[in-house]
N, CA, C and O of each residue as an XYZ file, in Angstrom:
756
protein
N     -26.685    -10.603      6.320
C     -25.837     -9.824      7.200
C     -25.559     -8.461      6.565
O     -25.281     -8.217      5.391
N     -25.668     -7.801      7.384
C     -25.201     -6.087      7.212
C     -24.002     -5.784      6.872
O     -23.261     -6.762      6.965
N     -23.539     -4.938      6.552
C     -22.114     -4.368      5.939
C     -22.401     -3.461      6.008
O     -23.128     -2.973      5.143
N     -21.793     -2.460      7.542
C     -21.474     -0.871      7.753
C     -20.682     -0.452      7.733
O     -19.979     -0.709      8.710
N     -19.927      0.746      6.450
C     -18.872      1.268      6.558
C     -19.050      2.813      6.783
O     -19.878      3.473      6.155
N     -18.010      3.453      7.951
C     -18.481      4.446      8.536
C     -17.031      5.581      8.065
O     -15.991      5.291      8.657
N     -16.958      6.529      7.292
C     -15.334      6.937      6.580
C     -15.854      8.526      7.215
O     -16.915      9.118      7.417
N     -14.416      8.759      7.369
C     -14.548     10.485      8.308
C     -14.907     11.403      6.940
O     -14.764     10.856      5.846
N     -15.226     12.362      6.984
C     -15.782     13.248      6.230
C     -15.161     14.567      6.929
O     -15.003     14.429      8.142
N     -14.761     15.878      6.373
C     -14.054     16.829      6.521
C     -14.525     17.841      5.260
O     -14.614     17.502      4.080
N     -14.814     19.233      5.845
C     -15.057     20.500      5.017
C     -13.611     21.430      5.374
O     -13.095     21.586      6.481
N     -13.371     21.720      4.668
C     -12.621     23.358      4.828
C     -13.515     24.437      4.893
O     -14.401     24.471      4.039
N     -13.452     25.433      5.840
C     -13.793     26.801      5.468
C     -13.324     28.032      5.877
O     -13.002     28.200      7.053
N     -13.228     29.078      4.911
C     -12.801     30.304      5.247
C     -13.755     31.181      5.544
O     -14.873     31.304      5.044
N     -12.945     32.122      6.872
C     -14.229     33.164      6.943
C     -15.635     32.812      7.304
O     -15.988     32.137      8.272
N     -16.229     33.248      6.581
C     -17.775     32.723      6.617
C     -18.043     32.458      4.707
O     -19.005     32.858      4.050
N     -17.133     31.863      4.333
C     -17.599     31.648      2.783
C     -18.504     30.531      3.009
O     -18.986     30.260      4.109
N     -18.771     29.735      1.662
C     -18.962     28.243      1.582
C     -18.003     27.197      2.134
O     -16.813     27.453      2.315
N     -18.574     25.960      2.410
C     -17.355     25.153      2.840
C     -16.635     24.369      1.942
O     -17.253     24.658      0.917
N     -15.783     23.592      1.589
C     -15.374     22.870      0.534
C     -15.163     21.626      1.045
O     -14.448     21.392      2.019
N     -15.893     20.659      0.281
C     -16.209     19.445      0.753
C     -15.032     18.456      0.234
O     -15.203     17.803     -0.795
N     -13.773     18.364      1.019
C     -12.321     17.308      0.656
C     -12.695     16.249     -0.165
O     -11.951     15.958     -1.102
N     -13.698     15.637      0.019
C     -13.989     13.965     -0.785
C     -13.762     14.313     -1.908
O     -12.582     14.076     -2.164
N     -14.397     14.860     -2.916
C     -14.146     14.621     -4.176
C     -12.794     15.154     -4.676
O     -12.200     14.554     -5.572
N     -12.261     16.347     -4.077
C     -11.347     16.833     -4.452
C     -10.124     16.130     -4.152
O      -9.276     16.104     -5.044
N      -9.827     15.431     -2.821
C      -8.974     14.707     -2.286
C      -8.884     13.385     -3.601
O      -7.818     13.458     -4.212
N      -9.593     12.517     -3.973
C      -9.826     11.561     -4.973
C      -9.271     12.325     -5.884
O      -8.125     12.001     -6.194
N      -9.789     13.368     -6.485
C      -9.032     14.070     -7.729
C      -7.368     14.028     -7.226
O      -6.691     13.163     -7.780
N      -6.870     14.662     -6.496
C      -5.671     14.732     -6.356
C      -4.906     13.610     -5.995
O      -3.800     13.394     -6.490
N      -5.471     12.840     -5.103
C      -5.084     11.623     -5.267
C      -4.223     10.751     -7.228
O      -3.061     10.542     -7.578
N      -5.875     10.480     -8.076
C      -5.597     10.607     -9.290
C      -4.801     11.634     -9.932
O      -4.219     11.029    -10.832
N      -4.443     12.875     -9.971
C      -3.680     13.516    -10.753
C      -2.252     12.991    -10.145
O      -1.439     12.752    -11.038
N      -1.725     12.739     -8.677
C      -0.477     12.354     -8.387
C      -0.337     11.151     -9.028
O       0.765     10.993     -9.554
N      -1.231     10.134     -9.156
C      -0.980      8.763     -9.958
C      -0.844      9.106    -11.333
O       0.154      8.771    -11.972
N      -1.971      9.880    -11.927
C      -1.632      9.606    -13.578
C      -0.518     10.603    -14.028
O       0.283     10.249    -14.892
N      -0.421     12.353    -13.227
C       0.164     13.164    -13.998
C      -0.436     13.600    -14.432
O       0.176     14.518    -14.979
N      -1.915     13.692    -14.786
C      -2.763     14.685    -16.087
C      -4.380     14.833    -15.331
O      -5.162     14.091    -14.738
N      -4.337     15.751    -15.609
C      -5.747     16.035    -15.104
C      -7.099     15.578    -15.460
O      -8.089     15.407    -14.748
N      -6.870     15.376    -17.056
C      -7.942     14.655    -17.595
C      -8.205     13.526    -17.314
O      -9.382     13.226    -17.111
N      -6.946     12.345    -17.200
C      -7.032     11.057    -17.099
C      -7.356     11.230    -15.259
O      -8.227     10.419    -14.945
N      -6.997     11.848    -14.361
C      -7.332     11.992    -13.356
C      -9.144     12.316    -13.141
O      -9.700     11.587    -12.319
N      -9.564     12.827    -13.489
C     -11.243     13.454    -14.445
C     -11.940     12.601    -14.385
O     -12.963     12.375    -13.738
N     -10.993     11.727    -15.573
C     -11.810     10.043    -16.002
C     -11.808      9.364    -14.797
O     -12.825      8.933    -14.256
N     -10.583      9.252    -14.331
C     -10.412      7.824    -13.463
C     -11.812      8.221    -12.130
O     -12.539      7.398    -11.575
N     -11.798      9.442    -11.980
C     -12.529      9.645    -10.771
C     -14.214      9.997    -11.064
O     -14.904     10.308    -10.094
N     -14.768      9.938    -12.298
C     -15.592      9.857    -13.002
C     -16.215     11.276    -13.176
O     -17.371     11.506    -13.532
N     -15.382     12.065    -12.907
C     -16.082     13.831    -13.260
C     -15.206     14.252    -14.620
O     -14.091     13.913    -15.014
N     -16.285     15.194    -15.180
C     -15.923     16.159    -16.636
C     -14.732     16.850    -16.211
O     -14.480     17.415    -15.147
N     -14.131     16.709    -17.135
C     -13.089     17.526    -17.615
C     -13.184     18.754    -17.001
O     -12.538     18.880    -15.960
N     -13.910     19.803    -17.437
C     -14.204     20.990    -16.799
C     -14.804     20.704    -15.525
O     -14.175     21.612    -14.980
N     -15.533     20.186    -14.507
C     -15.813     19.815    -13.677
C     -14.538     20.095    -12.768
O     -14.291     21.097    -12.098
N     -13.899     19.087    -12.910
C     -12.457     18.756    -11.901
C     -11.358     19.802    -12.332
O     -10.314     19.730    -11.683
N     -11.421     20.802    -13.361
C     -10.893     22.027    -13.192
C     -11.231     22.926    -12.870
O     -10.397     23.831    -12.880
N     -12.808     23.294    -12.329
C     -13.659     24.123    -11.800
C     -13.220     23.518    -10.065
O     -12.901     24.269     -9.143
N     -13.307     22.182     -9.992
C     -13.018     22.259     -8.568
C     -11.579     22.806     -7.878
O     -11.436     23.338     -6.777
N     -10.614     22.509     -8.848
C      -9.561     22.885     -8.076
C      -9.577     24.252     -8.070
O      -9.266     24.804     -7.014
N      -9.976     25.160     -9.356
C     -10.226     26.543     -9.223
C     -10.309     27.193     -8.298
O      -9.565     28.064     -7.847
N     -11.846     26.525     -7.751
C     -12.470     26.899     -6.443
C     -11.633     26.228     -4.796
O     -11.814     26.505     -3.610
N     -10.818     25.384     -5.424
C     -10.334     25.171     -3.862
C      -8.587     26.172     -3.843
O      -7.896     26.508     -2.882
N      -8.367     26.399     -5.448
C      -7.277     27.090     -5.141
C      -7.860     28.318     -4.565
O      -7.311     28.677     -3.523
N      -9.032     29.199     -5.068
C      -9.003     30.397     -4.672
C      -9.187     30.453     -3.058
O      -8.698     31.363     -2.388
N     -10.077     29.198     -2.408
C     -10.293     29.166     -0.948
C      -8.750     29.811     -0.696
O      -8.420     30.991     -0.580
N      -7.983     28.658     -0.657
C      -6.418     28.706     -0.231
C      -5.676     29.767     -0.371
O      -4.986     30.194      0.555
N      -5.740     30.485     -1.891
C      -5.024     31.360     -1.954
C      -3.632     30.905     -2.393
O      -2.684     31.627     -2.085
N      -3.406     29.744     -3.104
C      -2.369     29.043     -3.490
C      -2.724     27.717     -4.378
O      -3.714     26.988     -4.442
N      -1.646     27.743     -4.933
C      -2.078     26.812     -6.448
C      -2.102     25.392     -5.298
O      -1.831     25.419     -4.098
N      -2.453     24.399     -6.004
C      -2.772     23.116     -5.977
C      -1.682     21.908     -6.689
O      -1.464     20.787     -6.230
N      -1.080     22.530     -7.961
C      -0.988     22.034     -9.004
C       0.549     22.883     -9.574
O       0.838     24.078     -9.648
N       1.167     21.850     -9.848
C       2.976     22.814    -10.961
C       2.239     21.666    -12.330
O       1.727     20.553    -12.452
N       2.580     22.705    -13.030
C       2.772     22.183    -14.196
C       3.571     22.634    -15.251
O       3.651     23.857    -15.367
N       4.169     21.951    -16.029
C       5.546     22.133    -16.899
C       5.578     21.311    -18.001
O       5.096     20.191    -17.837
N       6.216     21.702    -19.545
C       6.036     21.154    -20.442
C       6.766     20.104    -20.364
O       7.733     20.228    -19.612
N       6.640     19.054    -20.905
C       7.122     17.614    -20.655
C       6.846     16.604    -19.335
O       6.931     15.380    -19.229
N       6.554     17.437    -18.577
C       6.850     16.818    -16.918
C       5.184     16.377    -16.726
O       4.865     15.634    -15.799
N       4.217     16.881    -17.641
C       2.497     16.917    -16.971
C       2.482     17.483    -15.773
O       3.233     18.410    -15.470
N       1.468     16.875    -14.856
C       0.994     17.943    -13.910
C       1.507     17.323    -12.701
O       1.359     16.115    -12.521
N       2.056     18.011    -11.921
C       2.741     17.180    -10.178
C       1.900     18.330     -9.447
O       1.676     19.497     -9.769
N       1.436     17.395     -8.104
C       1.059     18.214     -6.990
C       2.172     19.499     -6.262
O       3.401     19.536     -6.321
N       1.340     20.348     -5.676
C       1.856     21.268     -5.057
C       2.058     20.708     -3.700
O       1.730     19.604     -3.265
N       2.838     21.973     -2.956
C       3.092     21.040     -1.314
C       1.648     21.007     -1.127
O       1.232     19.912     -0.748
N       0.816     21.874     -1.284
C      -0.274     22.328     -0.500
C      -1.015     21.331     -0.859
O      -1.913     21.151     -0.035
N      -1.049     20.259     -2.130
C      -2.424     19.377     -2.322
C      -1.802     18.319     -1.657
O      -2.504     17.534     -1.019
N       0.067     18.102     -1.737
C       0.145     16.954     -1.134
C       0.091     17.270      0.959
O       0.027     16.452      1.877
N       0.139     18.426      0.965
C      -0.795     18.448      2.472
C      -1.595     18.079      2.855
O      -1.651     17.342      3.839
N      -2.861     18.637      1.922
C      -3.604     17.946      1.961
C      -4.515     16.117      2.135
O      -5.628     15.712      2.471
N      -3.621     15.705      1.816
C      -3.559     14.025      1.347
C      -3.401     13.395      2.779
O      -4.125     12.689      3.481
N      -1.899     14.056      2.943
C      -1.703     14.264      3.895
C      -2.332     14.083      5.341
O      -2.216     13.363      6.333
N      -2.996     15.058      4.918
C      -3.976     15.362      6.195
C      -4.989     14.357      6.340
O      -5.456     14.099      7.449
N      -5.368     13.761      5.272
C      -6.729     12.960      4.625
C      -6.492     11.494      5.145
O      -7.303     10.679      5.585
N      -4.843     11.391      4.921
C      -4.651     10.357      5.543
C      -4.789     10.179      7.090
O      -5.269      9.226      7.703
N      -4.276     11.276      7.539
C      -4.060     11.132      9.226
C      -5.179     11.189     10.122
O      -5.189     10.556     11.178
N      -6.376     12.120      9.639
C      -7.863     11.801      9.672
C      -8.209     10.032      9.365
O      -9.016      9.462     10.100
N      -7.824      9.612      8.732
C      -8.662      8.577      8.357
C      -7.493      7.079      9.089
O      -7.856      5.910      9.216
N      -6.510      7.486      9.344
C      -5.274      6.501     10.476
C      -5.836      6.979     11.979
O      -5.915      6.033     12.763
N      -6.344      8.608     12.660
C      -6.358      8.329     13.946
C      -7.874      7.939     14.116
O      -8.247      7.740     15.272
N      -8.973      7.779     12.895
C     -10.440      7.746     13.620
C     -10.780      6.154     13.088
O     -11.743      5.523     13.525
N      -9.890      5.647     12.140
C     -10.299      4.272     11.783
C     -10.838      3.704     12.505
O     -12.031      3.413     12.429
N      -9.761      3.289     13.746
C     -10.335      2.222     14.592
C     -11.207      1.925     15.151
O     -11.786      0.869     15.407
N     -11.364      3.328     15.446
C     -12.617      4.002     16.324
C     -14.262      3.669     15.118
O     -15.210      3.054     15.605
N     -14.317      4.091     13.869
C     -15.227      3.912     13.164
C     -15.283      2.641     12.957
O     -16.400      2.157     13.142
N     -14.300      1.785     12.574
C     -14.467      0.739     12.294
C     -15.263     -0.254     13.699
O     -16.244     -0.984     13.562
N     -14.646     -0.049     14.745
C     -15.679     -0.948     15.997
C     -17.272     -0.325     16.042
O     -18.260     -1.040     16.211
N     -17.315      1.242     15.843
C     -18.731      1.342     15.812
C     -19.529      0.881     14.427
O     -20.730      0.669     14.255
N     -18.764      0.829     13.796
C     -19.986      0.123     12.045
C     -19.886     -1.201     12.925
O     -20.990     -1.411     13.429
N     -18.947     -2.172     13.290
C     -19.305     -3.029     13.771
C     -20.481     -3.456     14.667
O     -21.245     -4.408     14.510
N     -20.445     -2.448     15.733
C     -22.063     -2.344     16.963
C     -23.089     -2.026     15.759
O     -24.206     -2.498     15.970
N     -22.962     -1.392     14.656
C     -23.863     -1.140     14.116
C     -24.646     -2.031     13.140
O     -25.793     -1.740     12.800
N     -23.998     -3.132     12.692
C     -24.068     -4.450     12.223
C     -24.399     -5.525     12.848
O     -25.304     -6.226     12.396
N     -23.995     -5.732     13.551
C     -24.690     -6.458     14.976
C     -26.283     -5.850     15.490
O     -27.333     -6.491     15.505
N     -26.128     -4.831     15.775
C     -27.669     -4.103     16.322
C     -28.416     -4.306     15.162
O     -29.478     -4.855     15.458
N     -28.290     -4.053     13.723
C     -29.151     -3.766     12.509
C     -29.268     -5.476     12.550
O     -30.461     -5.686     12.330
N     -28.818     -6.338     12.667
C     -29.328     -7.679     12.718
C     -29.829     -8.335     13.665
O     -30.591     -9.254     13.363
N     -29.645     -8.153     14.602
C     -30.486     -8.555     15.955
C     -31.706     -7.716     15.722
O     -32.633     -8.235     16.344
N     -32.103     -6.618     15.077
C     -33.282     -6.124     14.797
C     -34.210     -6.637     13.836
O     -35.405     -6.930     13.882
N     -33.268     -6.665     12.896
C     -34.037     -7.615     11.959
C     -33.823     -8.671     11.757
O     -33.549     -8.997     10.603
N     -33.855     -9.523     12.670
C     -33.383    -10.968     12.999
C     -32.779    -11.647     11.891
O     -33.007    -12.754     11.405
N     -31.866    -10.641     11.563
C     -30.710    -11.223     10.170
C     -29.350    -11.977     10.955
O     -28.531    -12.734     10.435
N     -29.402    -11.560     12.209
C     -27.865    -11.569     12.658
C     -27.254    -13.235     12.683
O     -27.220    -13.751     13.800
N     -26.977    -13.724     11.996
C     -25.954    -15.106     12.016
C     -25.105    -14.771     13.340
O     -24.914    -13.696     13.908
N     -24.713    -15.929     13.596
C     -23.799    -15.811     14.730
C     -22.552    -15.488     14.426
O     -21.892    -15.990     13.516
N     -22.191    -14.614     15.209
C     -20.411    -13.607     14.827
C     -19.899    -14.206     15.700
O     -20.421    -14.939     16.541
N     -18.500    -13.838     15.500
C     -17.409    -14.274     15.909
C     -17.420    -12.548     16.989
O     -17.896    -11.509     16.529
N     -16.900    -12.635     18.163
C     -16.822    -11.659     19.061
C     -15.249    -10.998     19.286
O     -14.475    -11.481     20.113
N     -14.986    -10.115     18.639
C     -13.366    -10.189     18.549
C     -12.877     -8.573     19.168
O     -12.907     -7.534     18.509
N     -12.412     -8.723     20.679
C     -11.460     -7.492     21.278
C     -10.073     -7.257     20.824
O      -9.154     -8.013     21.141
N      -9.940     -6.341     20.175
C      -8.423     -6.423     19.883
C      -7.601     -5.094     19.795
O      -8.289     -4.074     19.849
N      -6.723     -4.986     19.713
C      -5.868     -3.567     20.208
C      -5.664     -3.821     18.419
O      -5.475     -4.816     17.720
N      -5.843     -2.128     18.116
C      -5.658     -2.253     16.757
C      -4.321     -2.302     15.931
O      -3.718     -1.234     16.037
N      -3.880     -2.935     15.387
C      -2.883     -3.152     14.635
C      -2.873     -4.254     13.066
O      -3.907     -4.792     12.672
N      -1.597     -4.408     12.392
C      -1.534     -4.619     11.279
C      -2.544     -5.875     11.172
O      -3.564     -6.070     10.511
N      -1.901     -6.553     12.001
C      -2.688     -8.361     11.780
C      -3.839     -8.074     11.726
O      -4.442     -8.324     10.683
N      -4.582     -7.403     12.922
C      -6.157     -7.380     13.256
C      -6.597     -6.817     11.711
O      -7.514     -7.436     11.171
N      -6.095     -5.870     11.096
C      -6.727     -4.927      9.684
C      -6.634     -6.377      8.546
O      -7.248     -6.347      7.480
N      -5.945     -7.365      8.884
C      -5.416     -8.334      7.882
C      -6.786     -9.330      7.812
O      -7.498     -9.751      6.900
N      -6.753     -9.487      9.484
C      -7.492    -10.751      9.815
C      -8.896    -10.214      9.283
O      -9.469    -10.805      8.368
N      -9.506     -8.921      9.963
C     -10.872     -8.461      9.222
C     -10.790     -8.334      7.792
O     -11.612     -8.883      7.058
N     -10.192     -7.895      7.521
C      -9.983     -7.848      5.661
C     -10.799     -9.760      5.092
O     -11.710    -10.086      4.331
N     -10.002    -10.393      5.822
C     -10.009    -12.067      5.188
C     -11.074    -12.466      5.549
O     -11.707    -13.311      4.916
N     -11.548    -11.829      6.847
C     -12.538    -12.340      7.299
C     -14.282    -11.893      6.515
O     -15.215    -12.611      6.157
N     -14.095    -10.507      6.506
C     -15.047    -10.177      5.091
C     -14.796    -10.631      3.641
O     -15.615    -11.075      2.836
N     -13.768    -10.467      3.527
C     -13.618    -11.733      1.914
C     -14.370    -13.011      2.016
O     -15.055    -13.630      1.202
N     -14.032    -13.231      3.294
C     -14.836    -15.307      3.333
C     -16.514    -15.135      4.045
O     -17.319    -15.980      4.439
N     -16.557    -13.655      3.979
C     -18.458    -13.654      4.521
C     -18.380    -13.961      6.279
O     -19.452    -14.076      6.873
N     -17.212    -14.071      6.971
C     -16.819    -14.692      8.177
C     -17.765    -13.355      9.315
O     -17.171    -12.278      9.356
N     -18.775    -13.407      9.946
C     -19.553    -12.450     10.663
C     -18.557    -11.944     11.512
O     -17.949    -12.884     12.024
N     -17.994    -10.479     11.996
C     -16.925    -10.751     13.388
C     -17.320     -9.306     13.890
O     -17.146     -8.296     13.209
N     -17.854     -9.317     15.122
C     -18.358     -8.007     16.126
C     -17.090     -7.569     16.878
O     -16.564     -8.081     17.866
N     -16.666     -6.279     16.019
C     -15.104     -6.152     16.570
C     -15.007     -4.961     17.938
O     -15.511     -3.845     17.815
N     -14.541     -5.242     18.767
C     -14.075     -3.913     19.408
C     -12.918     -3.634     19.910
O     -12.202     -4.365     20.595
N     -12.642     -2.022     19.389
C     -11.381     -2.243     19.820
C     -10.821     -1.629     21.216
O     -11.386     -0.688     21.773
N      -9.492     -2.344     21.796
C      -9.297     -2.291     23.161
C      -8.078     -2.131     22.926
O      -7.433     -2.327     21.896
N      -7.687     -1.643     24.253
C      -6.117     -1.747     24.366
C      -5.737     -3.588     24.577
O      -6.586     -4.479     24.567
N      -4.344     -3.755     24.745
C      -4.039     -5.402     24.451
C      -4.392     -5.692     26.220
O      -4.359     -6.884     26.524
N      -4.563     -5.174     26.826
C      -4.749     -6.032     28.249
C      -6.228     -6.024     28.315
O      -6.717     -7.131     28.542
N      -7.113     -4.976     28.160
C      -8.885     -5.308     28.052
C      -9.171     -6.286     27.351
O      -9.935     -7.194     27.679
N      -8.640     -6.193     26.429
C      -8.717     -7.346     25.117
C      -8.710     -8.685     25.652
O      -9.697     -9.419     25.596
N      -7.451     -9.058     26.245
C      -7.239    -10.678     26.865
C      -7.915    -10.288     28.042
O      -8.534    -11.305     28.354
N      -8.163     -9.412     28.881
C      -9.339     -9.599     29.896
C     -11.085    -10.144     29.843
O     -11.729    -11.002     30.448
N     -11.432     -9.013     28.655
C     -12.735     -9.791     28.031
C     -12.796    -10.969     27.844
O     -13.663    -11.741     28.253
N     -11.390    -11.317     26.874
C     -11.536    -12.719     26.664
C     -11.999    -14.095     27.411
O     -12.658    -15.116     27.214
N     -10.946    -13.212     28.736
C     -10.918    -14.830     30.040
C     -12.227    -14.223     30.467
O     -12.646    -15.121     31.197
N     -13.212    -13.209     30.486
C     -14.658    -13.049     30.786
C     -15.825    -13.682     30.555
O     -16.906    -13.924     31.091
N     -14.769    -13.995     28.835
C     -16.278    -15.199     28.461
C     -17.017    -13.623     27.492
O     -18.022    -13.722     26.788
N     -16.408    -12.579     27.649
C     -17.159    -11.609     26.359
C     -17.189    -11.423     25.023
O     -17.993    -10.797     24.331
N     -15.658    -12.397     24.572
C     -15.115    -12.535     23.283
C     -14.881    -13.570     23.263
O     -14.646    -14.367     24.172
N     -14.932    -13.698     21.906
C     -14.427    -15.081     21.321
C     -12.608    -15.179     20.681
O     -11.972    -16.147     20.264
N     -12.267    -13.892     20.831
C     -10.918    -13.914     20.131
C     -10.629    -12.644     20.796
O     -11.587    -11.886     20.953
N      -9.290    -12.216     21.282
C      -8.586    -11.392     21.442
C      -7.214    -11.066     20.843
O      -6.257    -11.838     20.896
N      -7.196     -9.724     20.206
C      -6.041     -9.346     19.762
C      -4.852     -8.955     20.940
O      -5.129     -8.774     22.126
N      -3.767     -8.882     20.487
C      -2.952     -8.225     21.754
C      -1.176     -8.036     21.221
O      -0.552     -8.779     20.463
N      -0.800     -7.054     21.771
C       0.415     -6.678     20.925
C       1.352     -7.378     22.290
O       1.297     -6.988     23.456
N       2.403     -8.780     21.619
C       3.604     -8.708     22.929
C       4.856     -8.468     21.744
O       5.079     -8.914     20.618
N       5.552     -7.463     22.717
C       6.887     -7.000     22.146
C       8.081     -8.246     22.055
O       8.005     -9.337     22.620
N       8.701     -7.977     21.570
C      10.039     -8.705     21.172
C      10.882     -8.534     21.932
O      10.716     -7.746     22.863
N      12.278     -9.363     21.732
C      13.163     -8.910     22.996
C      12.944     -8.619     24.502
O      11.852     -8.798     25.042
N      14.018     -8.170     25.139
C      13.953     -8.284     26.665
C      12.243     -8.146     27.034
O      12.080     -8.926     27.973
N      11.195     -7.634     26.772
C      10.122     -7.463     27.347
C       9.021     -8.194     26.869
O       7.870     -7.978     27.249
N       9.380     -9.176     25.929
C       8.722    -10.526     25.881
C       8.028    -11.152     27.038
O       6.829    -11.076     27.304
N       9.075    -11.860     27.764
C       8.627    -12.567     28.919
C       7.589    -12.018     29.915
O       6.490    -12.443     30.272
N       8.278    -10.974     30.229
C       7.383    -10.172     31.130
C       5.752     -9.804     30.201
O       4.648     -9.818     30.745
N       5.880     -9.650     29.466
C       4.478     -9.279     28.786
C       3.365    -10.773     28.547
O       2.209    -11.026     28.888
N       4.405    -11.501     27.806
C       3.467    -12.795     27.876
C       2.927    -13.367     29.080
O       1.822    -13.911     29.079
N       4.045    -13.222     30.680
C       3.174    -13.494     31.708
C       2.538    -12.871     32.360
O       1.927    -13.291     33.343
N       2.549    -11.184     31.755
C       1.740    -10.598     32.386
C       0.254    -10.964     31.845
O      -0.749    -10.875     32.552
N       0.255    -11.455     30.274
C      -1.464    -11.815     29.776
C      -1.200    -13.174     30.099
O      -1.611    -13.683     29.056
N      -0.856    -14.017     30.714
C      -0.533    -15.276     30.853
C      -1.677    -15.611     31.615
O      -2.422    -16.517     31.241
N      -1.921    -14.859     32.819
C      -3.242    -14.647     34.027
C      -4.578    -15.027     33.491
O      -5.284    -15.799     34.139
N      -4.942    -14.577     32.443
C      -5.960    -14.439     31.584
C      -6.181    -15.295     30.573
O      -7.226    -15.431     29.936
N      -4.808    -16.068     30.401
C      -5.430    -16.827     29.240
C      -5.127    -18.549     29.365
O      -5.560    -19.316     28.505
């Protein structure tokens, strides 16, 4: 079985310069907010010393603003601007997840039905949320095959009663709008 992981990718650019490619630098800053030091940040992320101070160089001068405070005793803390950055890295990678994650899925499925690798999956519609990230997590830990797509919570239990999935995710709220929600997917299941 296949294993497709599909992660957003993002350049900065000014003007018409070069572009600056976030991955490595984002990881660096990442590591310097954990360790405090640039070097051990260097190591952890497996670039030279001078390397990962040449990059921020070059991404401070893009910006036009430091990256980085640093002060005797304190080591090195991010600037607003790198923790913007992160920031940003995160919210890229929270609004397109879901979305990447169901297509590596079609894409795992197709790459085995091609090469007649594909074991039989588990067929799973689900509106994305905490459990569903839990349940796939466990479910690749145990080798468990699962062709995910994601839906809002009423497509989801619709496929299901279709006979298109084998499992549907679905968000019902708490309190007063319980009832009404459970019998509204009640139809379906």
């Amino acid at each position: 079985m296949f294993k497709v992981r599909i992660n957003p990718h993002w350049e900065i650019t000014r003007g018409n310069g070069e572009p600056l490619d976030t991955a490595v630098l984002l990881s660096l800053l990442r590591a310097i907010d954990e360790s405090g030091s640039i070097a051990r940040a260097a190591q952890t992320v497996g670039l030279s010393y001078r390397y990962a101070w040449g990059l921020l160089r070059e991404a401070e001068a893009l910006f036009g603003s430091s990256l980085m405070q640093t002060g005797r005793g304190r080591g090195t803390q991010l600037s607003a601007l790198a923790e913007k950055l992160i920031w940003a890295d995160r919210r890229v990678a929270a609004r397109l997840s879901p979305t990447l994650d169901s297509l590596a899925s079609e894409l795992e499925t197709e790459l085995g039905k091609t090469v007649g690798a594909a074991p039989a999956m588990i067929r799973l519609d689900a509106s994305h949320g905490f459990a569903v990230a839990t349940f796939l997590r466990q479910a690749t830990e145990s080798g468990l095959p699962i062709d995910l797509r994601y839906r809002n919570s009423t497509d989801a239990v619709a496929a299901l009663s279709r006979g298109e999935s084998d499992l549907a995710g679905f968000h019902v709220p708490t309190g007063e709008f319980e009832a009404p929600s459970a019998e509204r997917f009640g139809k379906w299941l």
